[in-house]
Backbone bond lengths (Angstrom), bond angles and torsions (degrees), N, CA, C in turn:
res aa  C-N    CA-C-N  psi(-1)  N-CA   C-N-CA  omega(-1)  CA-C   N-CA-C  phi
1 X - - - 1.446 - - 1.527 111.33 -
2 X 1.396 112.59 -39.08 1.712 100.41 -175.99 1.452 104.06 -80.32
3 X 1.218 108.59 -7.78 1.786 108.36 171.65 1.296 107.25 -45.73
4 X 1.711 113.13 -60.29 1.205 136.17 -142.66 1.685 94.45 -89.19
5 X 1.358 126.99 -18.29 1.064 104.03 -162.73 1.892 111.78 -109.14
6 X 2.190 94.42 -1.10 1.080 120.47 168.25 1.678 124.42 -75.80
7 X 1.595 99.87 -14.89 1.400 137.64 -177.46 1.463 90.73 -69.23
8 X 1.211 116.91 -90.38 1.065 136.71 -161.51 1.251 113.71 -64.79
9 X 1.143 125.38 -23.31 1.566 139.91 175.16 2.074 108.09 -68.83
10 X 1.267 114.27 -33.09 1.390 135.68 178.23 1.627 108.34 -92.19
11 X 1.349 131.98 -44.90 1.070 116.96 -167.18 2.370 101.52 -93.98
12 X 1.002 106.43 4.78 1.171 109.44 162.31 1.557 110.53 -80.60
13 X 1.436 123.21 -44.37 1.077 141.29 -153.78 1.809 72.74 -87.31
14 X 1.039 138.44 -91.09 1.323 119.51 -175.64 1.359 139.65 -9.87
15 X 1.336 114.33 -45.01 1.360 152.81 178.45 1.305 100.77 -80.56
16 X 1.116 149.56 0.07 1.927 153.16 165.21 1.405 63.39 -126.81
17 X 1.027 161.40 -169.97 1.529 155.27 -36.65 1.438 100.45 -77.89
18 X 1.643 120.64 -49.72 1.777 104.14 -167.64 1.820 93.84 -95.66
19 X 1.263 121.77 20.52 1.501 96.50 169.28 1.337 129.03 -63.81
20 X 1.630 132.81 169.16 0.998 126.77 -169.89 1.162 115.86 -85.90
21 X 1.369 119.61 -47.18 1.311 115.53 151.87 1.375 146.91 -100.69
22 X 1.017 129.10 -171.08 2.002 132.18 168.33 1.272 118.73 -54.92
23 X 1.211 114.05 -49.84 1.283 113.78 -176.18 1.514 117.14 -85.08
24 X 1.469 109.45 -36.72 2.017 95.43 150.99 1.508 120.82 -68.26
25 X 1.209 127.87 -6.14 1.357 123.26 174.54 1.479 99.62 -92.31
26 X 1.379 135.18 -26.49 1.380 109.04 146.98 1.128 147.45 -162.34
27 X 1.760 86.03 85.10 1.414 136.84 148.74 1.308 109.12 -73.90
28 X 0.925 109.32 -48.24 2.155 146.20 -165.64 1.784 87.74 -64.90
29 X 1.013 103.18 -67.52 1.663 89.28 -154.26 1.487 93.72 -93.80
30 X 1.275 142.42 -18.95 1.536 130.87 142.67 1.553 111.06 -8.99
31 X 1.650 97.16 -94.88 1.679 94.96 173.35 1.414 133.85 -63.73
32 X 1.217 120.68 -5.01 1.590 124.13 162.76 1.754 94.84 -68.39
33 X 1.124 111.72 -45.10 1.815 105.14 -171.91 1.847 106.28 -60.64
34 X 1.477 92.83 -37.16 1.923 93.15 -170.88 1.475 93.87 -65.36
35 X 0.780 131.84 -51.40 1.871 133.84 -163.17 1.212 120.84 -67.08
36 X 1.526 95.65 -12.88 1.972 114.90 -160.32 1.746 92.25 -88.29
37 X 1.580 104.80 -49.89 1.449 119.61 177.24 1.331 115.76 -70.61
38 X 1.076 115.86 -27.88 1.385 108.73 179.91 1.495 108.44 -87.77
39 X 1.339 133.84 -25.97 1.576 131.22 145.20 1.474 118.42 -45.42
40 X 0.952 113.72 -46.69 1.299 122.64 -156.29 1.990 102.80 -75.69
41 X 1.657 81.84 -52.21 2.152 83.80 167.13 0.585 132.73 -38.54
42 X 1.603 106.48 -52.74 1.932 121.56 -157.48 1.796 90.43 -90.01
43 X 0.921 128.15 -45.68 1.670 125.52 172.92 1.526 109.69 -29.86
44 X 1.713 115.31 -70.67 1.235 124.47 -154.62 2.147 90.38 -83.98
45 X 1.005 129.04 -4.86 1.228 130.07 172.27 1.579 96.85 -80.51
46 X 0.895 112.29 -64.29 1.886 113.94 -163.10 1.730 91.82 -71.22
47 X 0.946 137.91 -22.16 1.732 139.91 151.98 1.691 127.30 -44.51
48 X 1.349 94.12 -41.68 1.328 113.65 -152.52 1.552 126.79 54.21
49 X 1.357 103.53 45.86 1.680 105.21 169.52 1.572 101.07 -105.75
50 X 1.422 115.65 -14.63 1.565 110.99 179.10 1.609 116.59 -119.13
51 X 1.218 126.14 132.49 1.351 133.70 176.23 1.537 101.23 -39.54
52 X 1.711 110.32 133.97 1.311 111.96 156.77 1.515 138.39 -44.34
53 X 0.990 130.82 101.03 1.719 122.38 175.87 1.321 92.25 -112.20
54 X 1.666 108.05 -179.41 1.252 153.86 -179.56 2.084 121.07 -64.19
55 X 1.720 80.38 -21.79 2.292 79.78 -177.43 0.779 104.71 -57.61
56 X 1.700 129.38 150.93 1.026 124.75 -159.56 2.181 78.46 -126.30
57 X 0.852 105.92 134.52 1.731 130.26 174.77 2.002 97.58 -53.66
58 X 1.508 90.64 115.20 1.526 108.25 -170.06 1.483 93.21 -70.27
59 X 1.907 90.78 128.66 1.516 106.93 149.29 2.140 101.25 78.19
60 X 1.504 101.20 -6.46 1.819 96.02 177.94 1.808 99.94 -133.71
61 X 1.412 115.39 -21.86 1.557 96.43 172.73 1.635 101.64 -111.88
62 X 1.456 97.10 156.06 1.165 133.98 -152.37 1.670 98.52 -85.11
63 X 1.005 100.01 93.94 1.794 105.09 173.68 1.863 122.64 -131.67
64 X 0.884 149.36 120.86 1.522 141.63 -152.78 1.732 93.80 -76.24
65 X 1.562 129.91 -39.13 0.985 131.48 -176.40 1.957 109.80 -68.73
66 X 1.370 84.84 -83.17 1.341 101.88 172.23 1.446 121.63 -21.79
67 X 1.266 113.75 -68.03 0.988 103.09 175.13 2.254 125.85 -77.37
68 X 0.930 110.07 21.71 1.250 121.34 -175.87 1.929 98.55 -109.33
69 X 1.188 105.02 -43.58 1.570 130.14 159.81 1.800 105.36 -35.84
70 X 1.161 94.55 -91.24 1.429 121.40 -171.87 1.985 102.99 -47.21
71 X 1.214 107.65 -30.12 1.499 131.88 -169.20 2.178 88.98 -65.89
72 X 1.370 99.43 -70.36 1.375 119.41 -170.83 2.004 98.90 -46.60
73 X 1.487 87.88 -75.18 1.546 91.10 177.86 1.594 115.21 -15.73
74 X 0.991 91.72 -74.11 1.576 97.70 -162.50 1.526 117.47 -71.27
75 X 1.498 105.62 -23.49 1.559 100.95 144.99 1.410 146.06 -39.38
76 X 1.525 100.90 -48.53 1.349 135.92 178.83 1.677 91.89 -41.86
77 X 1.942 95.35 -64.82 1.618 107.80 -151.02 1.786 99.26 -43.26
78 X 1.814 98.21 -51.95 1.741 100.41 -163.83 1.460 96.94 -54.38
79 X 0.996 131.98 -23.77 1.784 128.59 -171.63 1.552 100.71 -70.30
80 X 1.479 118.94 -50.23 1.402 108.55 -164.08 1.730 91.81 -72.24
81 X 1.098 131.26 -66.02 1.775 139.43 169.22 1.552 90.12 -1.58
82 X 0.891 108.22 -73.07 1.877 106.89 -135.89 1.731 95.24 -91.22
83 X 1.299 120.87 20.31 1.533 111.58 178.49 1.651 95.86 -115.81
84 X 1.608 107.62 -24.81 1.488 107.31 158.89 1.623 125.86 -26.19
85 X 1.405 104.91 -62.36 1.150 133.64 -147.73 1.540 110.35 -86.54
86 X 1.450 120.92 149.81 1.710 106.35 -148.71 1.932 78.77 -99.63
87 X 1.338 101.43 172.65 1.387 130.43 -151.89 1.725 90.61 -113.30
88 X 1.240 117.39 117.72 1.732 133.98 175.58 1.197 101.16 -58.56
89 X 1.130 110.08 -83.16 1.912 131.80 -151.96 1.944 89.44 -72.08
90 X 1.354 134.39 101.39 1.324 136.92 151.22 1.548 114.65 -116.42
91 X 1.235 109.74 120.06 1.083 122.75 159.87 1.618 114.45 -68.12
């Protein structure tokens, strides 16, 4: 799992690096930072090097917000991705 969430933690950060503009580059690494922290919490929580709080572990605990949150985010990302990318069909 932290593979996957190291995955995803890098190819966001990718995604603010080749965006087209500033403000998707950071948009881009905005939510690479929320996802980074929210790994990083729930890690040092299930460790016990970090005081218990309330984050709820992106995309595996069960929250009506959170996960509607986390839902958007990563929407966002495919939005900034795919405006990168040049357009086939031009008239």
């Amino acid at each position: 799992m932290i593979i996957l969430y190291v995955f995803l933690v890098t190819k966001a950060l990718y995604i603010a690096k080749t965006a087209k503009d500033s403000i998707g580059s950071l948009i881009a690494s905005g939510i690479a930072g929320i996802f980074l922290f929210h790994m990083t919490e729930n890690i040092g929580m299930v460790m016990g090097l970090l005081p218990i709080t309330g984050v709820p572990l992106l995309l595996i605990s069960y929250g009506g917000s959170s996960m509607i949150t986390s839902y958007l985010l990563i929407g966002i990302l495919l939005n900034i991705s795919s405006k990168r990318q040049k357009t086939i069909f031009v008239r």
